[in-house]
PQR file of N, CA, C, O and H, with PARSE charges and radii, in Angstrom:
ATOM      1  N   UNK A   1     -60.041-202.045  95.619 -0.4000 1.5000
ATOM      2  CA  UNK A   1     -61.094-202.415  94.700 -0.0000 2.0000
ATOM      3  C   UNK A   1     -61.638-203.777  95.103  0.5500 1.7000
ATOM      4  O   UNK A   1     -60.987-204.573  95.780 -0.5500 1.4000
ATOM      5  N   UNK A   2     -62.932-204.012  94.627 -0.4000 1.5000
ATOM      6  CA  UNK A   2     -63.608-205.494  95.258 -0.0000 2.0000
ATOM      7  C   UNK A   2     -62.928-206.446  94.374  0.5500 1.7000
ATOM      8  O   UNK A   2     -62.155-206.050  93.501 -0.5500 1.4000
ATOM      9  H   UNK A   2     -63.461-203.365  94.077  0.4000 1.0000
ATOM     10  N   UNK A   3     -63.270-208.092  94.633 -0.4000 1.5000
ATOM     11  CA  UNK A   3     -63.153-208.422  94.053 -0.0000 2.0000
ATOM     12  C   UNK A   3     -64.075-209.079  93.156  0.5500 1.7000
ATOM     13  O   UNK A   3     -63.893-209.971  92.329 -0.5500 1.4000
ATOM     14  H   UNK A   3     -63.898-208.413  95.342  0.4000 1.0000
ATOM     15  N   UNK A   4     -65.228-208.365  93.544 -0.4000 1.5000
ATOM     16  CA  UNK A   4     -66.690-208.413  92.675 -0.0000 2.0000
ATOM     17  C   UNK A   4     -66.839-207.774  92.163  0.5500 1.7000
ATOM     18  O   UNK A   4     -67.463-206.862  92.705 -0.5500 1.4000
ATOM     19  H   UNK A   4     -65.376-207.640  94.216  0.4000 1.0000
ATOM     20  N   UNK A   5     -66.407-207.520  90.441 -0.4000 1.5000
ATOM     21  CA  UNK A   5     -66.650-206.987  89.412 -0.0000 2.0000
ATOM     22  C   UNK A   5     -67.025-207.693  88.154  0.5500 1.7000
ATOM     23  O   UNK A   5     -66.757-208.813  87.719 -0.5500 1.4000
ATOM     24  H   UNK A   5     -65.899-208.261  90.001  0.4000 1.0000
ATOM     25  N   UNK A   6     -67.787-206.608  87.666 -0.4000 1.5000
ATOM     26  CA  UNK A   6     -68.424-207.448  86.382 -0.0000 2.0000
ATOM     27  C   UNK A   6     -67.374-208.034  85.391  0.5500 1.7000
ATOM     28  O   UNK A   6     -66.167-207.818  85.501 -0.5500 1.4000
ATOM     29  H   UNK A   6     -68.005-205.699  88.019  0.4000 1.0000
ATOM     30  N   UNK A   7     -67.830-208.646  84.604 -0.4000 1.5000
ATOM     31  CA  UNK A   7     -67.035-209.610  83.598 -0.0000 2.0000
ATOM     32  C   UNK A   7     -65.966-208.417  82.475  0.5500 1.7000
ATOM     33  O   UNK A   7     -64.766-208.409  82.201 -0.5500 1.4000
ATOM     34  H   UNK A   7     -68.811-208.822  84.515  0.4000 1.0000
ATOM     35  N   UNK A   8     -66.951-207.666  82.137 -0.4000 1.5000
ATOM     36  CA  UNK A   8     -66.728-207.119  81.012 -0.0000 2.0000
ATOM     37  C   UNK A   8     -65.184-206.286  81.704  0.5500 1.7000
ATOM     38  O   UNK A   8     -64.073-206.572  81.257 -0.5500 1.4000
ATOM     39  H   UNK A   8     -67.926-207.673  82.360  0.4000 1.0000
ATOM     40  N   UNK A   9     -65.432-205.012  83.098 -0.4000 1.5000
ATOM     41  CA  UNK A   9     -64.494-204.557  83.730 -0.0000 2.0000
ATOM     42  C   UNK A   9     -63.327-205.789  84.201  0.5500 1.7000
ATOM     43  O   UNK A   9     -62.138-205.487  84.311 -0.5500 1.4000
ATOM     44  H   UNK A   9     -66.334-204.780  83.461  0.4000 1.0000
ATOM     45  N   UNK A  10     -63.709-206.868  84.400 -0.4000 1.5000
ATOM     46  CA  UNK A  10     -62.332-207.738  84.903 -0.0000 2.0000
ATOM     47  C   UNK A  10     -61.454-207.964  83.704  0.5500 1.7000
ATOM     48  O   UNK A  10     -60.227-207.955  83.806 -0.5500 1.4000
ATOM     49  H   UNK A  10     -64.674-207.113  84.310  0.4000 1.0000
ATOM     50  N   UNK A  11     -62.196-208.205  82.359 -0.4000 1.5000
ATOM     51  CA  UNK A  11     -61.618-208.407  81.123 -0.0000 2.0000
ATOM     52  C   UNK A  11     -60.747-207.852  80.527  0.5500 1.7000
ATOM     53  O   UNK A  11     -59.897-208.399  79.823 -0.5500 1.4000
ATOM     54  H   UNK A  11     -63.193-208.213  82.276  0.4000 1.0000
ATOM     55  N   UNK A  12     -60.944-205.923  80.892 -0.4000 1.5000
ATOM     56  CA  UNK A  12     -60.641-204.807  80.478 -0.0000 2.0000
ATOM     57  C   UNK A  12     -59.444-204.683  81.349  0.5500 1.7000
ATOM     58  O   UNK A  12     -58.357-204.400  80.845 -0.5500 1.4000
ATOM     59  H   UNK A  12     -61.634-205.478  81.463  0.4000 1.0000
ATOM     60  N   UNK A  13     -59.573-204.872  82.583 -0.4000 1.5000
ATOM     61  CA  UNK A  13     -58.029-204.644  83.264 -0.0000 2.0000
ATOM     62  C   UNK A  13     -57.159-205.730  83.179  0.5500 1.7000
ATOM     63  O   UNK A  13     -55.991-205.679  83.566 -0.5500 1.4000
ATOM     64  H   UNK A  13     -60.455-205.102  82.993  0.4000 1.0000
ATOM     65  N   UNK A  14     -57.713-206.758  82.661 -0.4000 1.5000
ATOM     66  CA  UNK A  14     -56.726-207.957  82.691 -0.0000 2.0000
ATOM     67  C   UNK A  14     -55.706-207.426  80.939  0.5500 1.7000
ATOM     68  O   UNK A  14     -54.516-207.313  80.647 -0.5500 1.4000
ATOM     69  H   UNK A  14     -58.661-206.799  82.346  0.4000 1.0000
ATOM     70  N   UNK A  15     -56.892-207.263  80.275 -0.4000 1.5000
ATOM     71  CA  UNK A  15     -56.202-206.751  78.929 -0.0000 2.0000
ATOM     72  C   UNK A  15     -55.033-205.480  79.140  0.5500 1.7000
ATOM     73  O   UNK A  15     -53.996-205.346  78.489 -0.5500 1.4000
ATOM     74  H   UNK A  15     -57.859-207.354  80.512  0.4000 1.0000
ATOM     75  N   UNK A  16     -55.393-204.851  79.937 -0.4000 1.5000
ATOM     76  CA  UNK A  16     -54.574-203.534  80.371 -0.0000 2.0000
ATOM     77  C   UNK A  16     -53.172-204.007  81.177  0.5500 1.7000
ATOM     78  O   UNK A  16     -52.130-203.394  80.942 -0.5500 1.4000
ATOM     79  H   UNK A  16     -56.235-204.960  80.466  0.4000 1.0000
ATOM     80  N   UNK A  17     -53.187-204.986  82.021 -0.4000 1.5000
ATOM     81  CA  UNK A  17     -52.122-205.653  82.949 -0.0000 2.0000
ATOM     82  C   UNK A  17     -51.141-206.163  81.633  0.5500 1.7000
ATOM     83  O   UNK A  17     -49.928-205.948  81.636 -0.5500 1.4000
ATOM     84  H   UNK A  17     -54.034-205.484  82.212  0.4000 1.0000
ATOM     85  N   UNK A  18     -51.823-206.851  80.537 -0.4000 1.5000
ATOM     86  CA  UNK A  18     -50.770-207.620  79.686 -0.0000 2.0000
ATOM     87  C   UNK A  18     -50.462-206.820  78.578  0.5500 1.7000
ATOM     88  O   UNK A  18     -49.698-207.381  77.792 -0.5500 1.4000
ATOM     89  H   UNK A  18     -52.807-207.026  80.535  0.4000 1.0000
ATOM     90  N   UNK A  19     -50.812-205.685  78.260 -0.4000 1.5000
ATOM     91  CA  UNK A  19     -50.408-204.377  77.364 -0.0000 2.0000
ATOM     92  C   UNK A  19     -49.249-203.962  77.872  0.5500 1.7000
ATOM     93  O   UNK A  19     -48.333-203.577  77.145 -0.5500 1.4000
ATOM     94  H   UNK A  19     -51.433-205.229  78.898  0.4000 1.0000
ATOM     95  N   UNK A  20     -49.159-204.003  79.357 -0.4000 1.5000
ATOM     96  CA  UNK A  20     -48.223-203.025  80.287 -0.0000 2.0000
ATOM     97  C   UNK A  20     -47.458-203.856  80.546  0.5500 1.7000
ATOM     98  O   UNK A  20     -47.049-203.839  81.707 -0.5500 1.4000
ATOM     99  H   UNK A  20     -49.903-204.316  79.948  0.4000 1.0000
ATOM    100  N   UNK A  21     -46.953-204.877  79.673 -0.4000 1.5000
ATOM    101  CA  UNK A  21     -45.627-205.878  79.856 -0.0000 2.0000
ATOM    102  C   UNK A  21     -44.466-204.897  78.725  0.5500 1.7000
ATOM    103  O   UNK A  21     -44.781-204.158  77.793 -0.5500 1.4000
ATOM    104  H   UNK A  21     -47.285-204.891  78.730  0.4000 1.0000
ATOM    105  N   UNK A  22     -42.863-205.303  79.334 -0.4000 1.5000
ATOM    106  CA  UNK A  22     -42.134-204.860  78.289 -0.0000 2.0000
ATOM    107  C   UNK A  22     -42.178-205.893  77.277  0.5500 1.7000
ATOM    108  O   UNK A  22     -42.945-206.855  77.275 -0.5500 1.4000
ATOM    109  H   UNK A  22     -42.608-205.903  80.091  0.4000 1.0000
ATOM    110  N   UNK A  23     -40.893-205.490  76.027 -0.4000 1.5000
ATOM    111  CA  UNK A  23     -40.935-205.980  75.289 -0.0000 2.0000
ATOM    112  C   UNK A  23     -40.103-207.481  75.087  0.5500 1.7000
ATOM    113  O   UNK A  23     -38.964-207.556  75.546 -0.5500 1.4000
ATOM    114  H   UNK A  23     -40.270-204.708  76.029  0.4000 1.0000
ATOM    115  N   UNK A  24     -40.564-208.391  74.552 -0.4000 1.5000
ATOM    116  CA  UNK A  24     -39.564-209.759  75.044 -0.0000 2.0000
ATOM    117  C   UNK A  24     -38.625-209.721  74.153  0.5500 1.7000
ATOM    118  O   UNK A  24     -38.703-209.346  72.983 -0.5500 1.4000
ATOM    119  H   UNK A  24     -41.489-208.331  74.179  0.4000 1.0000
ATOM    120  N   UNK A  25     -37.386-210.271  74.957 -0.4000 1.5000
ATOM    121  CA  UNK A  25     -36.045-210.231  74.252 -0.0000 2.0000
ATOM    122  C   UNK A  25     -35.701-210.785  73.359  0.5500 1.7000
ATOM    123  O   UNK A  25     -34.720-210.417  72.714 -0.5500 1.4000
ATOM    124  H   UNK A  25     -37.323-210.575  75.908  0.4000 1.0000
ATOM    125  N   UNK A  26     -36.726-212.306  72.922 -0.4000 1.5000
ATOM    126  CA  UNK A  26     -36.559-213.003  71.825 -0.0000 2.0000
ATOM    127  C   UNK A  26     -37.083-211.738  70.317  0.5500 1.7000
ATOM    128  O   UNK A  26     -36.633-211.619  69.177 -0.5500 1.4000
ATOM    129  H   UNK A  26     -37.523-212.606  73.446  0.4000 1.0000
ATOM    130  N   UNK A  27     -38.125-211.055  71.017 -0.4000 1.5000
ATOM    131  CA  UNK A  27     -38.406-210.130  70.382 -0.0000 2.0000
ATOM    132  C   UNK A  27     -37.063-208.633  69.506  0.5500 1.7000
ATOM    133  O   UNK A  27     -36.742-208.274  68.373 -0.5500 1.4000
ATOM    134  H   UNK A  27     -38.491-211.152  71.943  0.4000 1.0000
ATOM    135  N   UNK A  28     -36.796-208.336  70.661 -0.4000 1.5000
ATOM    136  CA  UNK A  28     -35.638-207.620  70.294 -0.0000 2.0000
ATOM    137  C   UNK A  28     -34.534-207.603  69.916  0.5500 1.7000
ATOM    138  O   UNK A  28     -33.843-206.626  69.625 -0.5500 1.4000
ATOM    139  H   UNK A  28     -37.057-208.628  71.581  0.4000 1.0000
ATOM    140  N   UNK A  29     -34.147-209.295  69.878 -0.4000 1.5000
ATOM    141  CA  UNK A  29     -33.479-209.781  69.110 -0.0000 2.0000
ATOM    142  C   UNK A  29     -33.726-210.396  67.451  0.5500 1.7000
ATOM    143  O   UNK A  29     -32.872-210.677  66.611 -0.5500 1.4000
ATOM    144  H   UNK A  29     -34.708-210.089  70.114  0.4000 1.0000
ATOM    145  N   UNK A  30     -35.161-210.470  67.370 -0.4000 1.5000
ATOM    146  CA  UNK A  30     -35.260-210.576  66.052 -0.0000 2.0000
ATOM    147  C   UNK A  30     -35.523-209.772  64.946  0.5500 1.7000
ATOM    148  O   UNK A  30     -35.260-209.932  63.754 -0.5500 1.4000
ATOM    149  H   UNK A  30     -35.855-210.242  68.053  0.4000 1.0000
ATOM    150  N   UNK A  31     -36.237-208.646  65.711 -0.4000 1.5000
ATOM    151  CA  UNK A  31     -35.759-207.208  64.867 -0.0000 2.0000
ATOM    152  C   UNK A  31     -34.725-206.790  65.078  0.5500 1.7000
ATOM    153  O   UNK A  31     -34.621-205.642  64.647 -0.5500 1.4000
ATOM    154  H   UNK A  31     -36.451-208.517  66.679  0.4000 1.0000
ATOM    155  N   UNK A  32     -33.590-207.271  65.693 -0.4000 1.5000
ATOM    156  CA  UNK A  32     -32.462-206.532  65.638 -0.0000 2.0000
ATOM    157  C   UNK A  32     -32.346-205.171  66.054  0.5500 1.7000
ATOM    158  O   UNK A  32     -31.641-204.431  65.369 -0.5500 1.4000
ATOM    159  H   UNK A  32     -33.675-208.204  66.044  0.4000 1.0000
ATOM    160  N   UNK A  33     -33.006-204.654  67.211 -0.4000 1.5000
ATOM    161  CA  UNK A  33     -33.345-204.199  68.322 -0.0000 2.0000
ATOM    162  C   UNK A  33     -33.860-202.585  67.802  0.5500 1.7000
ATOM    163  O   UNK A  33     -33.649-201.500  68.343 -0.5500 1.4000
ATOM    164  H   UNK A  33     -33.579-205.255  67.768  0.4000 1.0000
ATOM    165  N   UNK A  34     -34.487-202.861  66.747 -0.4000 1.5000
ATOM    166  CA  UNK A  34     -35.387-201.651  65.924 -0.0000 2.0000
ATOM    167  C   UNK A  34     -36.895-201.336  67.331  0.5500 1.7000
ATOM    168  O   UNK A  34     -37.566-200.317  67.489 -0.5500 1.4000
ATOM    169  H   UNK A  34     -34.659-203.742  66.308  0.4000 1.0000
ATOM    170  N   UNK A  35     -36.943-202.442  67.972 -0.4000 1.5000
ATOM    171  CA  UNK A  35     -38.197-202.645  69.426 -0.0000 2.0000
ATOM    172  C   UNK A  35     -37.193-202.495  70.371  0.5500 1.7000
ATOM    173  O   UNK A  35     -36.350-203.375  70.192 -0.5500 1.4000
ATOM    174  H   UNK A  35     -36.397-203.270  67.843  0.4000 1.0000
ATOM    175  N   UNK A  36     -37.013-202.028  70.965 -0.4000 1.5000
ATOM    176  CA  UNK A  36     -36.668-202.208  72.181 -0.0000 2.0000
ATOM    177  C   UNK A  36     -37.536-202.272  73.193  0.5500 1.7000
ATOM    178  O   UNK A  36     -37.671-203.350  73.772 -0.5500 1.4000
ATOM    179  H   UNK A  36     -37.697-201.313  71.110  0.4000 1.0000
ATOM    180  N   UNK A  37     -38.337-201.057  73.627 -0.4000 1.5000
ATOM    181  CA  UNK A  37     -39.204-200.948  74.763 -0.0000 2.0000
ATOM    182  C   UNK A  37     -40.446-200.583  74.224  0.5500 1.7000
ATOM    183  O   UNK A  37     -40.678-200.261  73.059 -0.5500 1.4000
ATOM    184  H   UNK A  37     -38.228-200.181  73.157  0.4000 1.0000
ATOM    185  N   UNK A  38     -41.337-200.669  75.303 -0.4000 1.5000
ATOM    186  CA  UNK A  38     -42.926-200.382  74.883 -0.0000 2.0000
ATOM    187  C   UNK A  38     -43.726-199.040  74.698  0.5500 1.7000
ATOM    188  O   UNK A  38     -44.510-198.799  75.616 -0.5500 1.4000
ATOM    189  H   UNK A  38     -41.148-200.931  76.249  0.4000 1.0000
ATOM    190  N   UNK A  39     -43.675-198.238  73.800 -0.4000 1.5000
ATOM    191  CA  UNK A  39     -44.339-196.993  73.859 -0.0000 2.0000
ATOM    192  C   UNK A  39     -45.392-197.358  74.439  0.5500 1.7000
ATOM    193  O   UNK A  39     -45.333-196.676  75.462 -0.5500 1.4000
ATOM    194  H   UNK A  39     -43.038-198.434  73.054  0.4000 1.0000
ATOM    195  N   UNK A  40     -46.339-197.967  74.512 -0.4000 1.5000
ATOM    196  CA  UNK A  40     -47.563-198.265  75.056 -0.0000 2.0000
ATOM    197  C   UNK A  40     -47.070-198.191  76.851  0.5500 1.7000
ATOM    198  O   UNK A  40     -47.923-197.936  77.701 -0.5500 1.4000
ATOM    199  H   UNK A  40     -46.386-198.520  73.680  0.4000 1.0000
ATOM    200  N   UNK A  41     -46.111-198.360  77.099 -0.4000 1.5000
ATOM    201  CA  UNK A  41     -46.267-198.433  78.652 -0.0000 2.0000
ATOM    202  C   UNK A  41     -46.711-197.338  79.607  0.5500 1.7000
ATOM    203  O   UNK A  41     -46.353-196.160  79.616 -0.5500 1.4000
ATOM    204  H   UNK A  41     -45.418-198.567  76.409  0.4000 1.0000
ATOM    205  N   UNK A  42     -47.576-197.975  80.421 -0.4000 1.5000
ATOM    206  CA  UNK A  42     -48.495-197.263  81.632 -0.0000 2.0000
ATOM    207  C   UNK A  42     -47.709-197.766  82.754  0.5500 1.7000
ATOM    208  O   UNK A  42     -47.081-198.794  83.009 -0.5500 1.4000
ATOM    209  H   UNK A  42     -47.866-198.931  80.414  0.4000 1.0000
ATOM    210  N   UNK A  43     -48.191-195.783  83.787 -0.4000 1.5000
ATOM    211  CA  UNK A  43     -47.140-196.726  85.012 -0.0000 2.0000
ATOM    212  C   UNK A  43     -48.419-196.263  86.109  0.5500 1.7000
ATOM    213  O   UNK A  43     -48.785-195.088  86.069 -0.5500 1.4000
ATOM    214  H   UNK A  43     -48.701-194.948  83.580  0.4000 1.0000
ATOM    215  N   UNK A  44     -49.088-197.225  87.090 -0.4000 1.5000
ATOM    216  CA  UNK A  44     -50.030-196.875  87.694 -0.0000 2.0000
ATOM    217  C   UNK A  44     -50.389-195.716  88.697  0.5500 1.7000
ATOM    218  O   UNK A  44     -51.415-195.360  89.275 -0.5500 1.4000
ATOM    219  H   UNK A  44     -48.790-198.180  87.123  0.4000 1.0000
ATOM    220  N   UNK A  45     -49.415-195.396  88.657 -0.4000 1.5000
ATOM    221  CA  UNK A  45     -49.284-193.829  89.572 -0.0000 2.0000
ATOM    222  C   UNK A  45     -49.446-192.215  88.736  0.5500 1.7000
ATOM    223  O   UNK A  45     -49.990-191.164  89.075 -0.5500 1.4000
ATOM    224  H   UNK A  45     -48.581-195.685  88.187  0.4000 1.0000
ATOM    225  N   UNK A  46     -48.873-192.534  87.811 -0.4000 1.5000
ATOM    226  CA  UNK A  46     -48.583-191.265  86.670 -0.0000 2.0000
ATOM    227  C   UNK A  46     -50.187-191.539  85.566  0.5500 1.7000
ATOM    228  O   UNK A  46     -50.931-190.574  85.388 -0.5500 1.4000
ATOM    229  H   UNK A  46     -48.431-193.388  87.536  0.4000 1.0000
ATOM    230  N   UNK A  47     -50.412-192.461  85.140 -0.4000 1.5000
ATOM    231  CA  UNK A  47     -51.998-192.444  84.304 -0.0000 2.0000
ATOM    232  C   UNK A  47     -53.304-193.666  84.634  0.5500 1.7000
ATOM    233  O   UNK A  47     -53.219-194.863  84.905 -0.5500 1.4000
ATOM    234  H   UNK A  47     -49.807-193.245  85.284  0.4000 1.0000
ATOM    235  N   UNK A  48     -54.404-192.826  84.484 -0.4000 1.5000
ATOM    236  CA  UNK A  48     -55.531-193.814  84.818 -0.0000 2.0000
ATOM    237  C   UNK A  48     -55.876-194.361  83.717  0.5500 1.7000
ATOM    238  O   UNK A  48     -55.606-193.791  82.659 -0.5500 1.4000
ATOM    239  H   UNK A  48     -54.473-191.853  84.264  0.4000 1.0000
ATOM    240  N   UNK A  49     -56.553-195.595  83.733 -0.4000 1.5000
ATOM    241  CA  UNK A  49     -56.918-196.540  83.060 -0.0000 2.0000
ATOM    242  C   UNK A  49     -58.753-195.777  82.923  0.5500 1.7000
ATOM    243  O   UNK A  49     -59.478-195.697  83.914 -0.5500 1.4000
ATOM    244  H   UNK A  49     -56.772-196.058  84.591  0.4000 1.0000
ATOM    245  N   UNK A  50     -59.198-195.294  81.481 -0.4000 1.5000
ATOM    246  CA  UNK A  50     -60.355-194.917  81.381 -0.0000 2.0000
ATOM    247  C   UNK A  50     -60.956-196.827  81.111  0.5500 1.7000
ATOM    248  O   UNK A  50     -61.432-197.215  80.045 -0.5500 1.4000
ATOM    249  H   UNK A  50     -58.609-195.359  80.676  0.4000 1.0000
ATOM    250  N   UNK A  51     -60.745-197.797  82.451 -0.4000 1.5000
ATOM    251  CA  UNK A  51     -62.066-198.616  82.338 -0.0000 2.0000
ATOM    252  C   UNK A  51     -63.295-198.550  82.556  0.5500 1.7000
ATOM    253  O   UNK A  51     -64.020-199.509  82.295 -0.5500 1.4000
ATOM    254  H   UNK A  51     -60.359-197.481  83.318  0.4000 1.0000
TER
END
């Protein structure tokens, strides 16, 4: 991919990169591990990103 893309598309995958983080441990320790991992997680091989 270039690295000349419009604003709006760079915005959209940057938002998509930090969705597709797990969950932090300070996190899963304060629910008392009711969170563990991210249903939201995308893995770039298995689904496309409709940006």
């Amino acid at each position: 991919m270039s690295t000349h893309k419009n604003l709006g598309k760079k915005l959209r995958l940057g938002k998509a990169m930090k969705n597709n983080e797990s969950v932090p441990v300070w996190v899963i320790l304060r629910t008392n591990g009711k969170y563990k991992y991210n249903l939201m997680r995308r893995d770039w091989r298995r689904n496309d990103l409709k940006v």
